[in-house]
N, C-alpha and C positions, 0 to 999 in steps of 0.2 A: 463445713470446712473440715479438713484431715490432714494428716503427714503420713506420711510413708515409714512404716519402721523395718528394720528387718528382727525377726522371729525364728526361734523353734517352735518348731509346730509338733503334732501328733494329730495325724488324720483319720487313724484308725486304730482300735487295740492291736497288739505285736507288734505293727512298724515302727521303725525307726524314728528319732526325730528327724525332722526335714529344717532345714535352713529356708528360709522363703520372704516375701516381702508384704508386708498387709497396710492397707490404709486403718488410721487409728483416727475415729470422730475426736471432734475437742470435747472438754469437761463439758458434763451438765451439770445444772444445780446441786450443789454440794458433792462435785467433784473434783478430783485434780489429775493433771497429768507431771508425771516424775519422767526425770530424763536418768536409767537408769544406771549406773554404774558396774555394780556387780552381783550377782547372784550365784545364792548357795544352792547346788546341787542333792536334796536330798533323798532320797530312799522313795520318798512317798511318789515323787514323780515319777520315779522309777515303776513304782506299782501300776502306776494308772497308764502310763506306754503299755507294760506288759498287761495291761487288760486282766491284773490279779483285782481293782477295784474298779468300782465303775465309777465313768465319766461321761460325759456327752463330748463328742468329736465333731467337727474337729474341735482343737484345743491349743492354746499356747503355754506351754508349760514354766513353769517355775513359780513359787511360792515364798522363797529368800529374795529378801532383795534390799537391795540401800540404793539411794540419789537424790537429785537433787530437781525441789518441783518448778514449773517453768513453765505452769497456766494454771487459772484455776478458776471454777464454774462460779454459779449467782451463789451468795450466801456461804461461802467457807469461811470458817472461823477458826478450825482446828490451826492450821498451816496458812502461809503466805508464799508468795512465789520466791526463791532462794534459799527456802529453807531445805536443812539437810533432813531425810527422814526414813525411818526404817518399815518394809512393808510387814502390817501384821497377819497373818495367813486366817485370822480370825477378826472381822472385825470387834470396835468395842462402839456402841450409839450413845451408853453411858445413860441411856433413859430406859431399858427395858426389864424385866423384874431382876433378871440374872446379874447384870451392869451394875443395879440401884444395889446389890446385896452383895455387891465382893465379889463377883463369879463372871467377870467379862468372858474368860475363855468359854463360855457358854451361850455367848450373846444369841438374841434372839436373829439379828442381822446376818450372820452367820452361815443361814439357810440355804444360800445358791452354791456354798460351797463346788457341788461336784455338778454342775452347770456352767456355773463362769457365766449368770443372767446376771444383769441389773436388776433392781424391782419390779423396776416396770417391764418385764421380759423382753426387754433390748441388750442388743449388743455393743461392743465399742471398736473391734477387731472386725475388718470385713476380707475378704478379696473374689472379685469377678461374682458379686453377691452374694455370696456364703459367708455368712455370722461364726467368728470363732471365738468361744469362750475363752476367759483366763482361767490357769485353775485357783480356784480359792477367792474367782471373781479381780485376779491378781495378774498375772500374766509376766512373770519376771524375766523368761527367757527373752528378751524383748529390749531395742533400744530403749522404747518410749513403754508405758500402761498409761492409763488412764483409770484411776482406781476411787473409791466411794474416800471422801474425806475420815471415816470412820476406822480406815484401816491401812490409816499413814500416820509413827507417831515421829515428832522431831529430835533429831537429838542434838548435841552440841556437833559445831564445822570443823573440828579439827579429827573427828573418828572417825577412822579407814574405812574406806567402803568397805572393805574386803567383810570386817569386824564386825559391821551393822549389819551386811548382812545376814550371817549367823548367825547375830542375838535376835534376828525376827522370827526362828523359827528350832533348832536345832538347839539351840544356848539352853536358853527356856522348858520347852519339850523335857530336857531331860536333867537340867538344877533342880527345875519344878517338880521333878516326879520324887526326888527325896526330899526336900525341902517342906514344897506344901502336900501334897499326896500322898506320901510315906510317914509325912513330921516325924522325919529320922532329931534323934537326940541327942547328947553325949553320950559317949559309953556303947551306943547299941552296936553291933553287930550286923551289915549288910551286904547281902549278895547280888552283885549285878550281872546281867545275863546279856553279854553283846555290849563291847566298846567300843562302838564305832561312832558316830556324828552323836548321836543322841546319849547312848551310851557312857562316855566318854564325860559330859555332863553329869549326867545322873553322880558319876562316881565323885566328880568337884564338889556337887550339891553335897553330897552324904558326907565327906571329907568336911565342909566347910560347916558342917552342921554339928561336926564333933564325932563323930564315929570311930568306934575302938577299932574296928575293923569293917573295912572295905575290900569284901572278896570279888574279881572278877573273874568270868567264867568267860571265854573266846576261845575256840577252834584255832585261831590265825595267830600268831607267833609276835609277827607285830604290831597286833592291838594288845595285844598281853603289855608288852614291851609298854606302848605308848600309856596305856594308864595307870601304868606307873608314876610318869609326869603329871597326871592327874590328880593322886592322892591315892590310887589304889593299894591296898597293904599287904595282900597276896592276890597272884594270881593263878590259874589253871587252864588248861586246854578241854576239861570235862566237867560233865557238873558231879561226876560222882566223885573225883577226886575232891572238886570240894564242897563236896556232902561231906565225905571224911572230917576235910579239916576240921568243918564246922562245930562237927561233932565233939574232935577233941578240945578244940582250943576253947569251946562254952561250956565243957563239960555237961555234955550231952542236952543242953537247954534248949542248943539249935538258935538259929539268927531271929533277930527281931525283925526284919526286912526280907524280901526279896523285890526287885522290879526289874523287871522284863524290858528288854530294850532292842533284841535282834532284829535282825532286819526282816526276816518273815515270819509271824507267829507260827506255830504246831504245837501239836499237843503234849509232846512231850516237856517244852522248857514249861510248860503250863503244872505240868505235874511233878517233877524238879524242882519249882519253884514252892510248891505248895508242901511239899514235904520236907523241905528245907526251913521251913520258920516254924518255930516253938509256940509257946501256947499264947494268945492275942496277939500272934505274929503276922503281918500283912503282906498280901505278894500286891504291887501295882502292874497292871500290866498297861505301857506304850506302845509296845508294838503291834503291827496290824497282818493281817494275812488270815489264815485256814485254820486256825487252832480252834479247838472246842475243851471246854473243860466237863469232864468226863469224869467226877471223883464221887466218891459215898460220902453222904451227906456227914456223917460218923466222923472226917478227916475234916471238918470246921466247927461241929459241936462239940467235939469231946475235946479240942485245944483252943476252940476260940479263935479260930483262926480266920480271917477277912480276906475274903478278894476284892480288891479296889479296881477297877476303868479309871482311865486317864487320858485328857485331852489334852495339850500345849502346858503340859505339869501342872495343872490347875493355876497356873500363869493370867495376872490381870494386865495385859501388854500396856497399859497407858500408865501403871506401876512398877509392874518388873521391869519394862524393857531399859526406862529409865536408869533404876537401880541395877541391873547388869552391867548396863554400860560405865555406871559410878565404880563399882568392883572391877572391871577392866583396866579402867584409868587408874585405878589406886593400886592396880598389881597383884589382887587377892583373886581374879579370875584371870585363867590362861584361854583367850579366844584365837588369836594367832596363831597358834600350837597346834590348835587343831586344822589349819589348811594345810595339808600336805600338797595338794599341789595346785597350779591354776590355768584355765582352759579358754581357749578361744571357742568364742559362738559356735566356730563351725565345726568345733572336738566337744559338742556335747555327749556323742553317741563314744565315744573314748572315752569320756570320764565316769560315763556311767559304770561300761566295762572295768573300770580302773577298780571302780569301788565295788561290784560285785567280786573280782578277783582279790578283795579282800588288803587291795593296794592306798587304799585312801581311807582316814578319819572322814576329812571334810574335802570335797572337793568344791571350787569357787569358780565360774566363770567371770571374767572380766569384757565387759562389754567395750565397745569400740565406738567411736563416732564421727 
């Protein structure tokens, strides 16, 4: 059995999304299908169109998402049909070494990521016989997914699609990266490099963690602006400007943080970033792209100085996503703030643009039905 969804697609790196229509098998064994609502448009889709990461094509894009589920295979237990649930771009199985010890954003299940397989090297997207991955094994651009029950968690019926779907992916990503990744503290000192979707986050987390100062560093004028509302405490259009600051206002001690959050790594925010924190001063890097760090070994021994990787903020989604969404509701997290604007299915190729032009935080599609 199947329904018909309509989809963006990506049939090949560089193209465009395409609008199109695919048969979607029903759940198998401990799976479900979600009738989606709406999906966040993030960055990383963006990569994998432009053919900057690799993916198997074709592909249905999107990773964000929130709806509500409305079948579901032999053996779920997580979810029930009805339930409202946010998709997590990682799943959590909750049995594998990573799960069992704090660290789901690691899960072992995780693995098809940039395939969009099932386990058992099936698909659930077809059309005229061609098997199309979701990305993240997820597929948000998409009325309908059909996704592993490991990577739907529930949240309460009254939270805005819009909401949920940014805390699956975007929210997290980048509270997590000062929060747990950074374990920014009271008092410290931190620089963030790029406020945009993830961004934008990182600077809440570090705000909400106590931080004397929350420096952003943005090219764009209004993401300067915008995280502000965030919690940012200055901002700059360069990083040397604030290297300066940093300079003066620690007297000369230099920030206890940096975390990288642009939308394309290089080498240079890599090297900015590293000379920007003081001695046991940590840069987190989030974002992905072409960057290489290229430094003397002398510029981490002789101040003690860490470079940390980060996935989904070191975020346990069957924990955090819960608890973001708690902080949303009680008003101590801004996630509405960050949609700037909202897009129909068939303005997905617009709102990417929107957001490369440096015009959007978060963009949101709203699906139709």
């Amino acid at each position: 059995m199947s329904l018909i969804t309509r989809a963006a697609v990506c049939r090949e790196p560089g193209q465009p999304w395409e609008i199109t229509e695919l048969e979607l098998d029903d759940p198998r064994a401990n799976e479900v299908r979600v009738k989606i609502h709406a999906a966040g448009m993030c960055h990383s889709d963006d990569h994998i169109q432009k053919g900057d990461a690799p993916m198997r094509m074709p592909v249905v894009g999107g990773h964000e998402g929130c709806g509500i589920v409305d079948a579901v295979g032999e053996g779920v237990t997580r979810v029930k049909v009805g339930d409202r649930v946010v998709f997590s771009f990682i799943p959590a199985c909750g049995k594998c070494r990573y799960c069992s010890t704090g660290r789901q954003n690691l899960c072992d299940a995780g693995k098809n990521a940039a395939t969009g397989e099932f386990p058992d090297g099936t698909f659930r997207f077809h059309q005229d016989g061609v098997d199309f991955g979701g990305l993240c094994v997820l597929g948000t651009f998409s009325q309908y997914a059909v996704v592993s029950e490991y990577s739907v968690v529930p949240v309460p019926d009254d939270l805005p699609f819009e909401v949920g779907a940014v805390i699956g992916c975007g929210v997290p990503t980048g509270w997590g990266s000062a929060v747990h990744l950074a374990g920014v503290k009271a008092g410290d000192t931190v620089v963030v490099y790029g406020s945009g979707g993830v961004g934008s986050n990182a600077v809440q987390g570090a705000a909400m963690a106590g931080a004397e100062r929350v420096v952003v560093v943005d090219p764009v004028e209004f993401k300067r602006e915008k995280a502000k509302e965030f919690g940012a405490t200055h901002t700059f259009a360069t990083a040397e400007e604030a290297h300066e600051f940093v300079v003066s206002s620690t007297w000369g001690e230099l920030a206890d943080h940096a975390i990288i959050t642009v939308g394309i790594l290089h080498d240079k925010v890599i090297h900015d970033a590293i000379n920007v924190v003081g001695k046991t001063g940590q840069v987190t890097i989030t974002a992905v792209g072409n960057g290489w760090i290229d430094e003397n070994p002398g510029m981490l021994i002789g101040f003690q100085r860490r470079i940390q990787g980060g996935i989904y903020g070191g975020c346990s989604p069957l924990v955090d996503i819960p608890r973001l969404v708690s902080l949303y509701k009680s008003g101590k997290l801004k996630v509405e703030e960050l949609i700037t604007r909202r897009y129909r299915l068939e303005e997905v190729n617009q709102g990417y643009q929107d957001m490369l032009d440096g015009k959007n935080i978060r963009g949101v599609i709203t699906l139709e039905h």
